[in-house]
C-alpha positions in Angstrom: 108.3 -79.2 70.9 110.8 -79.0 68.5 111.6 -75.2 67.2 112.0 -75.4 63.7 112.0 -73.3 60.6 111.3 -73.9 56.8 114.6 -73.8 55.2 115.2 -73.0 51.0 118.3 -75.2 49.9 120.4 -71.7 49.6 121.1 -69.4 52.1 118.8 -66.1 52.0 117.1 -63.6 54.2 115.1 -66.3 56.2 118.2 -68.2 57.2 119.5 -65.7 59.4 116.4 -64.4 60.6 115.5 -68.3 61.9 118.9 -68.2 63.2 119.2 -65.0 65.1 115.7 -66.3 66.5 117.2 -69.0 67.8 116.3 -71.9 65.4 118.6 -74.7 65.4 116.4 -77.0 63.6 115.6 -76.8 59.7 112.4 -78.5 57.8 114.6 -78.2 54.7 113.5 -78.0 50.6 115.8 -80.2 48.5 117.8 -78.3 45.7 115.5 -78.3 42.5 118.2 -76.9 39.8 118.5 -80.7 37.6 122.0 -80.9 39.1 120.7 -82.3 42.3 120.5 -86.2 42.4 117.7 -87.8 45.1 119.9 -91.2 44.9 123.4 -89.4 45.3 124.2 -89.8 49.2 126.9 -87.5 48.1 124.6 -84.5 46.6 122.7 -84.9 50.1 125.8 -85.0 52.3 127.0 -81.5 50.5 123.3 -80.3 51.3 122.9 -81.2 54.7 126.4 -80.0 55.4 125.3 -76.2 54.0 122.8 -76.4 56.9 125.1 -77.8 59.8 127.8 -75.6 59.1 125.7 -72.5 59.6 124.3 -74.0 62.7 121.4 -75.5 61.5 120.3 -79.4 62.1 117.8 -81.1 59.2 115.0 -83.3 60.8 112.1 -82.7 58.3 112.5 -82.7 54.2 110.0 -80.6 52.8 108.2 -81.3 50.6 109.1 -84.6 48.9 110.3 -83.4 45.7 107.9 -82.4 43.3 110.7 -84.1 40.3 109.0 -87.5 41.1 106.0 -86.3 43.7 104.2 -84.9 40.5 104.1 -88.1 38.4 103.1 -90.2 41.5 100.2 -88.4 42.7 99.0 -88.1 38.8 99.6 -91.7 38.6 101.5 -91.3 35.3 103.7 -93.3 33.0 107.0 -92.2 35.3 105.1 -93.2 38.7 106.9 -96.5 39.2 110.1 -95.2 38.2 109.2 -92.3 40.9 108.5 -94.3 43.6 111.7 -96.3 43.4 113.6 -92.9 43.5 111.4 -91.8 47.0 112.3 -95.7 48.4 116.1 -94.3 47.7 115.9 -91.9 49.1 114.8 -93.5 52.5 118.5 -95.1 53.7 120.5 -91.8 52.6 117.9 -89.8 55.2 118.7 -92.2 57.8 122.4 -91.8 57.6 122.0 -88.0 58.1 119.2 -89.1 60.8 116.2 -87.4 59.0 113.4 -89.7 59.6 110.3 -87.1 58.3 109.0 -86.3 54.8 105.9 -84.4 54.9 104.3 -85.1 51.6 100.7 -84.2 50.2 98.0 -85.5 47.2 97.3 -82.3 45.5 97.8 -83.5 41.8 98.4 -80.9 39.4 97.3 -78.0 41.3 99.0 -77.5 44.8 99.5 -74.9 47.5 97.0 -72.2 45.3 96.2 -68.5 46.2 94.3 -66.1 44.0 95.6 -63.5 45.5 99.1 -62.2 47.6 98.5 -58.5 48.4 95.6 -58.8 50.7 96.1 -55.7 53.1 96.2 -57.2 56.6 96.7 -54.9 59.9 98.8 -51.8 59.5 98.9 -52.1 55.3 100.9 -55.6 55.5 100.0 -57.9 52.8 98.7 -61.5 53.0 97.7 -64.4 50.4 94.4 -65.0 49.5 91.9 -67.9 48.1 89.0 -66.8 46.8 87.1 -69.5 44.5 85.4 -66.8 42.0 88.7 -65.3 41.4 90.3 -68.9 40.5 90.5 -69.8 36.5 90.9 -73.6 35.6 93.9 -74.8 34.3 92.5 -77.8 31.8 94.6 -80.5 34.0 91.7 -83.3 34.8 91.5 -86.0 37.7 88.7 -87.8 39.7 88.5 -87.8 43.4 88.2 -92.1 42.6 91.7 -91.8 40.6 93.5 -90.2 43.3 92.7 -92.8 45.9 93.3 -95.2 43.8 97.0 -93.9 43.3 97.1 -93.1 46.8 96.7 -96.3 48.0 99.5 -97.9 45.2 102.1 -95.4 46.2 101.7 -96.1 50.1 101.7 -99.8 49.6 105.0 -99.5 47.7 107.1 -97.1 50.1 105.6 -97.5 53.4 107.3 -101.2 54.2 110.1 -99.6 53.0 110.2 -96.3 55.1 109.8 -98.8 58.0 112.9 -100.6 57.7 114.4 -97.3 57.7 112.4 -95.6 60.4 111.3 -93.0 57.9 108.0 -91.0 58.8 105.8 -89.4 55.8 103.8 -86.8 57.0 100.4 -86.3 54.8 99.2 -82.3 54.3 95.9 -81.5 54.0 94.7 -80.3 50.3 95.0 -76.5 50.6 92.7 -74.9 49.9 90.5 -77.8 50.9 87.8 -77.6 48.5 86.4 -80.7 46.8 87.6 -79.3 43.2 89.5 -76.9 41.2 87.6 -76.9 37.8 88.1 -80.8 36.4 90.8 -81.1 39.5 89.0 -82.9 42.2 90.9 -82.8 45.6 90.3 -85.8 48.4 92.7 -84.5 51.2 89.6 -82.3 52.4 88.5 -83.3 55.0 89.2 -85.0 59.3 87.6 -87.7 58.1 88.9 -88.6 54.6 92.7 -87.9 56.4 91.5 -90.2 59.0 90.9 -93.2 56.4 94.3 -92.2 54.3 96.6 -92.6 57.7 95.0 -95.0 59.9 92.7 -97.4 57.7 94.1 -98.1 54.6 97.5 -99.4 55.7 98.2 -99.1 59.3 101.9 -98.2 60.6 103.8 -95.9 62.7 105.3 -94.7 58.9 102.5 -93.1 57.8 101.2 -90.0 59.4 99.9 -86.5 59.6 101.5 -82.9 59.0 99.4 -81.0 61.5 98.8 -77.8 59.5 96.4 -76.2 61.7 94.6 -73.6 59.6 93.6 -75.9 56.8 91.8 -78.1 59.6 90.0 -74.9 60.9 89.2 -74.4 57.4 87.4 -77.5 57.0 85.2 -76.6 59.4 87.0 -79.1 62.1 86.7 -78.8 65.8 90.9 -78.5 66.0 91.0 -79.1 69.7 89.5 -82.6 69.2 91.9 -83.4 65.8 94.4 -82.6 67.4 93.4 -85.0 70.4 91.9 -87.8 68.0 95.2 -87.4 65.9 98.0 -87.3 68.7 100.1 -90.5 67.7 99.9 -89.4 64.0 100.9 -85.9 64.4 105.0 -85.7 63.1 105.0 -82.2 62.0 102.6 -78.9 62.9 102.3 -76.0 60.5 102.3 -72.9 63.2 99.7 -70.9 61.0 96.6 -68.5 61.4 93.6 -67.4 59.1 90.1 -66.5 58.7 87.5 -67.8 56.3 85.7 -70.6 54.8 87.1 -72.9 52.1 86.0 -71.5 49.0 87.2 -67.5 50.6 89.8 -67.2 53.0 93.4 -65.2 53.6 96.3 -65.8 55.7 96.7 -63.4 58.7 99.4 -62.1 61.1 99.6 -65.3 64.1 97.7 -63.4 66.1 95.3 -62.2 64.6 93.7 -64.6 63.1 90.3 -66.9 64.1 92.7 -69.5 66.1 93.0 -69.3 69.8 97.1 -70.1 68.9 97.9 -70.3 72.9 95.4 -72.6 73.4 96.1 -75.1 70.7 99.6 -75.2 71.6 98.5 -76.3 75.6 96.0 -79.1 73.2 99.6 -80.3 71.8 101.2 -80.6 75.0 98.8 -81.8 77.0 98.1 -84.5 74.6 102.2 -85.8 74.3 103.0 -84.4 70.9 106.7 -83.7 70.7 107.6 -82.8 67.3 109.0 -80.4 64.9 107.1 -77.6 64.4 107.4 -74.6 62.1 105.7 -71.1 61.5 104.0 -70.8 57.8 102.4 -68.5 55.4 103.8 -65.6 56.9 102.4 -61.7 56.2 104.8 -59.7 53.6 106.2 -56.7 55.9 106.3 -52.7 55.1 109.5 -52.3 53.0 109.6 -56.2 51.6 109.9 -56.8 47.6 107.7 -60.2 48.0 110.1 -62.9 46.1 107.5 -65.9 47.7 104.5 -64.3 49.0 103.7 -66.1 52.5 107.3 -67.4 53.0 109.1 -63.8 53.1 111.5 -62.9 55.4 110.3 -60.3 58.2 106.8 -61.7 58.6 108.9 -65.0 59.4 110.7 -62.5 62.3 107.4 -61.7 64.1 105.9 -65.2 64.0 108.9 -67.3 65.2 108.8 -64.2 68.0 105.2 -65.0 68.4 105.6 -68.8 68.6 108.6 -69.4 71.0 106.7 -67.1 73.5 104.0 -68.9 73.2 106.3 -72.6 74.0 108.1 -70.3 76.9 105.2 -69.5 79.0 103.3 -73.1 78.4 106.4 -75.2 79.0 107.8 -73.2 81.9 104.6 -73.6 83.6 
């Protein structure tokens, strides 16, 4: 496995935490401040050069930017004009030899907690979905829309991250509930992933983002998805949680309904090799919460958590 972390364009807290844990890889967010130019090999080279001179090496971009994500997964007027900017962006990332994007199709409503101050073990806080709690936004789409746009966007980039050797990694919708008010959500399920990566348009671009807990919320044996999705898995999501999809909350990684030792030996045993990163991490006594689930001591005790766990399975 590859020990990553999750990696905000500017240095904060989190960057020298990963670091002092002894992260030398970075899933890395993109600069989101209008100044920032996806086609600019230059903008990129003065980004990925922030990261290498602090030590740390880019292999996954995270997530494809929401700039022209949003108008391609609502299939809007800008989509075309979106999806020539992603295919841009494809030769720059091979030059600084990043070859993942993990993407998802949660139009209009994404990552969503109704809650961040769930009180977890010894008065930490954690997020928290809880359907009754959640208050529609007016934003509409149809489960038929989305695949329909699904479909057009990886028919347009995938022959193109393939001359490139690019790998986009699909997310599971999160939560992974069928709809959010009028916002109907497809990403839901092992088997609706399974049609969106292997059946629609076959190739070694297109994959999975492996983010364990939203599979366990689905209700999916993870043991066997993990086995049944090997050669698709190009990025895990090291997470823990308890709960059913319309009520769940995050928890400390060991704490959680996930045996986490046991479905890192799955990984292993099964050849996947890839980067993998801790997420949706508890806020600590003494944090001010600036992004509740990606603060920075919670981040401390899981990267802890998860390189013991690689120690004692891969010295075995």
């Amino acid at each position: 496995m590859i020990l990553a972390d999750y990696f905000r364009s500017e240095r904060d807290a989190t960057w020298d935490i990963a670091k002092q844990c002894g992260v030398t890889s970075g899933v890395i967010r993109l600069p989101e401040d209008g100044d920032f130019d996806l086609s600019d090999a230059s903008h990129w080279q003065t980004v990925y050069k922030r990261f290498t001179d602090f030590g740390i090496t880019p292999v996954v971009i995270e997530p494809m930017p929401n700039e022209v994500h949003d108008h391609i997964k609502a299939g809007d007027a800008k989509r075309d004009e979106s999806i020539e900017r992603v295919i841009k962006m494809f030769p720059i990332m091979r030059s600084l030899h990043i070859d993942t994007i993990c993407f998802n199709w949660m139009a209009h409503i994404g990552w969503l907690r109704t809650s961040s101050n769930y009180p977890e073990r010894g008065g930490a806080h954690v997020t928290e979905f809880n359907m009754s709690d959640f208050k529609p936004t007016g934003a509409k789409i149809t489960a038929n829309t989305l695949w329909q746009n699904y479909e057009y966007f990886i028919k347009a980039v995938i022959p193109e991250a393939e001359k490139y050797g690019i790998k986009l990694a699909l997310h599971p919708d999160d939560p992974p509930v069928p709809r959010l008010g009028d916002v109907e959500r497809i990403m839901i399920s092992k088997a609706n992933i399974k049609k969106a990566v292997y059946d629609i348009l076959p190739s070694d671009s297109l994959g999975i983002t492996m983010c364990q807990a939203n599979y366990h919320i689905m209700g999916e044996d993870l043991e066997q998805t993990i086995k049944d999705f090997a050669d698709k898995i190009y990025l895990i999501h090291f997470r823990n949680t308890t709960g059913v999809p319309n009520h769940f909350r995050e928890t400390f990684h060991d704490n959680g309904d996930l045996d986490m030792a046991k479905l890192m030996r799955t990984y292993i045993e099964n050849g996947v090799n890839v980067p993998i990163r801790v997420d949706h991490v508890p806020t600590l006594a003494g944090e001010h919460s600036t992004l509740p689930g990606y603060d920075a001591l919670g981040r401390l005790f899981a990267i802890g958590y998860l390189k013991g766990i690689l120690d004692s399975i891969e010295r075995m």
